[in-house]
C-alpha positions as a Markdown table, in Angstrom:
| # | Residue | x | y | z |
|---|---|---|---|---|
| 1 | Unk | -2.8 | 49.7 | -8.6 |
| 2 | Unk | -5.7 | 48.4 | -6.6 |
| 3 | Unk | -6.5 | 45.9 | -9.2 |
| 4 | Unk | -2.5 | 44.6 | -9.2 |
| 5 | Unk | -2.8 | 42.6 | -6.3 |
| 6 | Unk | -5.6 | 40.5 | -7.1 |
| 7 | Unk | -4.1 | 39.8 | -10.2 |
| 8 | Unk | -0.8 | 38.9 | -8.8 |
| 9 | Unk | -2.9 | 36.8 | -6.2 |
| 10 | Unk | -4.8 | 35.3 | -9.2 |
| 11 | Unk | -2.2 | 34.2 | -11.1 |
| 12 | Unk | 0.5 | 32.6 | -8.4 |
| 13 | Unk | -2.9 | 30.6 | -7.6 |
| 14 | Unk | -3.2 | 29.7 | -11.4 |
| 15 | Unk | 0.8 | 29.0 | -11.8 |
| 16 | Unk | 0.2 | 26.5 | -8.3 |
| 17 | Unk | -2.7 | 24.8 | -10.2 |
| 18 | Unk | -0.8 | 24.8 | -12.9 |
| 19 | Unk | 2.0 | 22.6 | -11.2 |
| 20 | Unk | -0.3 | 20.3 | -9.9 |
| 21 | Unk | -2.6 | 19.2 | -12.2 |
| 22 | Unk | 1.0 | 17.9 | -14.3 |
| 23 | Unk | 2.0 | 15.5 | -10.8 |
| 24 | Unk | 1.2 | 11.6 | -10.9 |
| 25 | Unk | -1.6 | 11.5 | -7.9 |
| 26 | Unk | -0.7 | 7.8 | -7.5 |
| 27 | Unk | 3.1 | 8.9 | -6.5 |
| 28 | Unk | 2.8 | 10.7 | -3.3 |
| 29 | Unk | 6.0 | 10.6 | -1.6 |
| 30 | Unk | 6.7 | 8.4 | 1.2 |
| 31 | Unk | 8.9 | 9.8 | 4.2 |
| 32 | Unk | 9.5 | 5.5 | 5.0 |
| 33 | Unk | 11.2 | 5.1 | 0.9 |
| 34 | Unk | 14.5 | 3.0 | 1.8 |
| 35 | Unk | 14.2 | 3.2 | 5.8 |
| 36 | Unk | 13.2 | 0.2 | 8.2 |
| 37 | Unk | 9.4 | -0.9 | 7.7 |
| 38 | Unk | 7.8 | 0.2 | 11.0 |
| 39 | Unk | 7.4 | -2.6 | 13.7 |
| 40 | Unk | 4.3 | -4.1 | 14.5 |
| 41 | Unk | 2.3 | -7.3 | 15.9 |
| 42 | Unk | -1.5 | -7.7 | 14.6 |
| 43 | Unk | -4.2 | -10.1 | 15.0 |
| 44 | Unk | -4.3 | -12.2 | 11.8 |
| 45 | Unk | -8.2 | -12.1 | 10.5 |
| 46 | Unk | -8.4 | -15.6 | 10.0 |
| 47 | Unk | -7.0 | -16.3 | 13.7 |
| 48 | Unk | -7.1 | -14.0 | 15.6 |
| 49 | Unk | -5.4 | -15.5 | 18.6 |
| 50 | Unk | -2.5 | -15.8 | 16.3 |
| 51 | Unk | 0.0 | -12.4 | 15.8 |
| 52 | Unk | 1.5 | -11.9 | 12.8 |
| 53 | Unk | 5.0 | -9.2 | 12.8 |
| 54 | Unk | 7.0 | -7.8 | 10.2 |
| 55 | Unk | 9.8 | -9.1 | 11.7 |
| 56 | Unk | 8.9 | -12.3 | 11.0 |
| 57 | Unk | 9.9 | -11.6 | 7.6 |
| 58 | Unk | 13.1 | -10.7 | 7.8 |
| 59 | Unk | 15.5 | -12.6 | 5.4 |
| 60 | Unk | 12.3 | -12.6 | 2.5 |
| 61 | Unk | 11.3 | -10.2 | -0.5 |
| 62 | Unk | 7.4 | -9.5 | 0.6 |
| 63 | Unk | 4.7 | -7.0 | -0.3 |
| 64 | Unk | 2.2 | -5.6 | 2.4 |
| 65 | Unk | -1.3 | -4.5 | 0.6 |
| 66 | Unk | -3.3 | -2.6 | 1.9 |
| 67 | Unk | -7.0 | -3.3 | 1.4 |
| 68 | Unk | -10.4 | -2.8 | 3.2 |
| 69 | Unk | -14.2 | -4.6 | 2.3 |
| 70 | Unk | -15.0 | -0.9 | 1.8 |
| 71 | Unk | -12.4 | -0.1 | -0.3 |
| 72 | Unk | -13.8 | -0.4 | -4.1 |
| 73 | Unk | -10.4 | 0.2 | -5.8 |
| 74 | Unk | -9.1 | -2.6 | -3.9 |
| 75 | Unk | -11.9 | -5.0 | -5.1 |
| 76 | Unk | -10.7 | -4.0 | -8.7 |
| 77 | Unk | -7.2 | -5.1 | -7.5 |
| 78 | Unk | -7.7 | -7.7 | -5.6 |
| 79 | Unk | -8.2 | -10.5 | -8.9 |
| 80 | Unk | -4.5 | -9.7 | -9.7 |
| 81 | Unk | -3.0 | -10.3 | -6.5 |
| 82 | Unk | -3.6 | -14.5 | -7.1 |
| 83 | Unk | -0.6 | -14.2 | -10.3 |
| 84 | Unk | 1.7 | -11.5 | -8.3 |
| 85 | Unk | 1.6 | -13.8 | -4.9 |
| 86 | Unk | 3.4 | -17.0 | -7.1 |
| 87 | Unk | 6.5 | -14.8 | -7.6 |
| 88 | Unk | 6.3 | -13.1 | -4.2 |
| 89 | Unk | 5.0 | -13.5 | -0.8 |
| 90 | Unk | 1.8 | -11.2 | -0.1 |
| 91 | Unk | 0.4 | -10.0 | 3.3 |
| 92 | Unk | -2.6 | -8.3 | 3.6 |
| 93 | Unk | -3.3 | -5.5 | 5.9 |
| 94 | Unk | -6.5 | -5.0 | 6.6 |
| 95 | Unk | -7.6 | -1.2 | 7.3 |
| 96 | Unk | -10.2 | 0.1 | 9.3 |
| 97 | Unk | -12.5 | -2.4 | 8.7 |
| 98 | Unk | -14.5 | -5.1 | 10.8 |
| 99 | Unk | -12.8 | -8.6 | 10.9 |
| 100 | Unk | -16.4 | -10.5 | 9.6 |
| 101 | Unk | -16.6 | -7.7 | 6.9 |
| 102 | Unk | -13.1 | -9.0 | 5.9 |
| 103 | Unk | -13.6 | -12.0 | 6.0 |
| 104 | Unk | -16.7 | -12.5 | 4.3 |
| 105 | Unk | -15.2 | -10.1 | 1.3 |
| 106 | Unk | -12.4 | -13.0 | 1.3 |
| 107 | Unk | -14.9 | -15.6 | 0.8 |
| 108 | Unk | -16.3 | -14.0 | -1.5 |
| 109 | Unk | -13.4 | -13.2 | -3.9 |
| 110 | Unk | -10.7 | -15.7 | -2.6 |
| 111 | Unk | -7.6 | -15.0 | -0.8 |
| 112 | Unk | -4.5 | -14.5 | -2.5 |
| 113 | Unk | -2.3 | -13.4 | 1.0 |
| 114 | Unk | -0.2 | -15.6 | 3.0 |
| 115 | Unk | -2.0 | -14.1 | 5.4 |
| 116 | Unk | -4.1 | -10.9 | 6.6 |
| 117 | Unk | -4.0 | -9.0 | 9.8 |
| 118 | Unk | -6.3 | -6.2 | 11.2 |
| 119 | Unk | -5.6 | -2.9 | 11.5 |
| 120 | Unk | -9.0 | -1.9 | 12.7 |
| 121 | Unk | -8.4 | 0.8 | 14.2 |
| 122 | Unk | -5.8 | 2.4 | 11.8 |
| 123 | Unk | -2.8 | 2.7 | 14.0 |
| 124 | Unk | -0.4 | 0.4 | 11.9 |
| 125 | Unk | -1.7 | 2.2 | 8.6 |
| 126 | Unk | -0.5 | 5.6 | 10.2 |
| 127 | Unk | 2.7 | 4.5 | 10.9 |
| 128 | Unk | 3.1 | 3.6 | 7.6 |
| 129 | Unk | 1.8 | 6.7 | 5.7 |
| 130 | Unk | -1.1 | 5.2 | 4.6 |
| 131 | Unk | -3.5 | 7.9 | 2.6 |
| 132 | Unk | -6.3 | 5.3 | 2.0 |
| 133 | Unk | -7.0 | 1.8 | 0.5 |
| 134 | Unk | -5.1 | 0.4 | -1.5 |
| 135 | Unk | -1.6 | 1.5 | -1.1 |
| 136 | Unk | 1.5 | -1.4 | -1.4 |
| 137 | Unk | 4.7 | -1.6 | 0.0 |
| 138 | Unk | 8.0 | -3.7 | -1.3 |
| 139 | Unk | 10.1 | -4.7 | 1.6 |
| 140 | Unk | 13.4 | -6.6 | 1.1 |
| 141 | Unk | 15.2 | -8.5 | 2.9 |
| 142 | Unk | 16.3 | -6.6 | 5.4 |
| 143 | Unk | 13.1 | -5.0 | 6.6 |
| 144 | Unk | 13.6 | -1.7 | 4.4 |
| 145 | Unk | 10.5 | -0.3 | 2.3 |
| 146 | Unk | 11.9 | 0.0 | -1.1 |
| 147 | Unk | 8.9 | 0.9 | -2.8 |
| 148 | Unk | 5.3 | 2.3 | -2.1 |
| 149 | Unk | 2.1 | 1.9 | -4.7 |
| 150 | Unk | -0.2 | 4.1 | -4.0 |
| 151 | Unk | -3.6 | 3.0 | -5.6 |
| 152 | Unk | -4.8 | 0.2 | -8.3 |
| 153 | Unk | -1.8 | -2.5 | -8.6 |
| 154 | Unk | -2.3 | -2.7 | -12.3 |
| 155 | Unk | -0.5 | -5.7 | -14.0 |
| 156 | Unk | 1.3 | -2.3 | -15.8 |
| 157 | Unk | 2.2 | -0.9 | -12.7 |
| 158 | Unk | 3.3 | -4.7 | -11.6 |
| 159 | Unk | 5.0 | -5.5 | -14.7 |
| 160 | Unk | 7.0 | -2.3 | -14.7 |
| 161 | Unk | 7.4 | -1.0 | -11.2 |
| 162 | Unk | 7.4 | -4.0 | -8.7 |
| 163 | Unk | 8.5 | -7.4 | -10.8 |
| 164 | Unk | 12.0 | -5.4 | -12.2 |
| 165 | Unk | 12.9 | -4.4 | -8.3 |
| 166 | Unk | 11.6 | -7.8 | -7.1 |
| 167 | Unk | 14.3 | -9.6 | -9.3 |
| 168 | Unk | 17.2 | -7.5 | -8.1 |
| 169 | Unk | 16.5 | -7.2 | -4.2 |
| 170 | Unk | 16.2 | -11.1 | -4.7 |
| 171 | Unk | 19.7 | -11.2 | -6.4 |
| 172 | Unk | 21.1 | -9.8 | -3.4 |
């Protein structure tokens, strides 16, 4: 008897393992999936006495990335970002990072986005959900997040995710 409950501790900890080593870690669950893209108004990094809003966008198909001059998965990214931003626009939102660290990553690897804004102290990233760099959002027409990428932007994850729901919030 005294050795039953460690065992039965033992293996509900094994059975919760278990459960989530078989999850994808790149689909955490956004609260924000099909509800209105949180408001904001952020310096862009190339101007910063000019605001850029996500209101601004309403009436457009548009994808908000999420990237950072720290963020080595988004350095991976970042080449494929030149194709995907000819079929739709592409904002950048840059996280927690310092404005001439951006910048100078931009000029180093080109710039892909319409434009960029700063987030340098988080806030907007929280309202989002953001986890960490990079993470991608789909917002249609409307200003509703239909889809959230958490991680690498593969042209996989592009071709099979994003493009397909691109085409159809673009029909409507």
């Amino acid at each position: 008897m005294r050795y039953l409950i460690p065992l039965v501790l033992f293996v509900v900890v094994v059975v919760f393992l278990a459960i989530g080593l078989t999850r994808d870690p790149s689909k955490l669950p956004s609260a924000l999936l099909d509800k209105p893209a949180p408001a904001f108004r952020l310096p862009q990094l190339k101007e910063p006495e000019k605001t850029f809003s996500a209101e601004e966008m309403r009436g457009k198909v548009w994808m908000l990335n999420v990237w950072a001059s720290w963020c080595v998965e988004c350095r991976y990214e970042h080449p494929g970002f030149f194709e995907i931003a000819k079929t739709v626009p592409v904002y950048g939102l840059n996280y927690k990072d310092r404005p001439e660290d951006a910048s100078s990553w931009l000029a180093e690897l080109g710039d892909p986005y319409v434009l960029s804004v700063s987030d340098i102290e988080g806030r907007v990233g929280m309202d989002y959900g953001v986890y960490g760099a990079p993470e991608t959002y789909l917002i249609d027409k409307g200003g509703t997040i239909r889809y959230k990428h958490v991680g690498v932007v593969t042209p996989e994850v592009w071709s099979k995710n994003f493009l397909p729901l691109i085409q159809e919030l673009n029909r409507q």
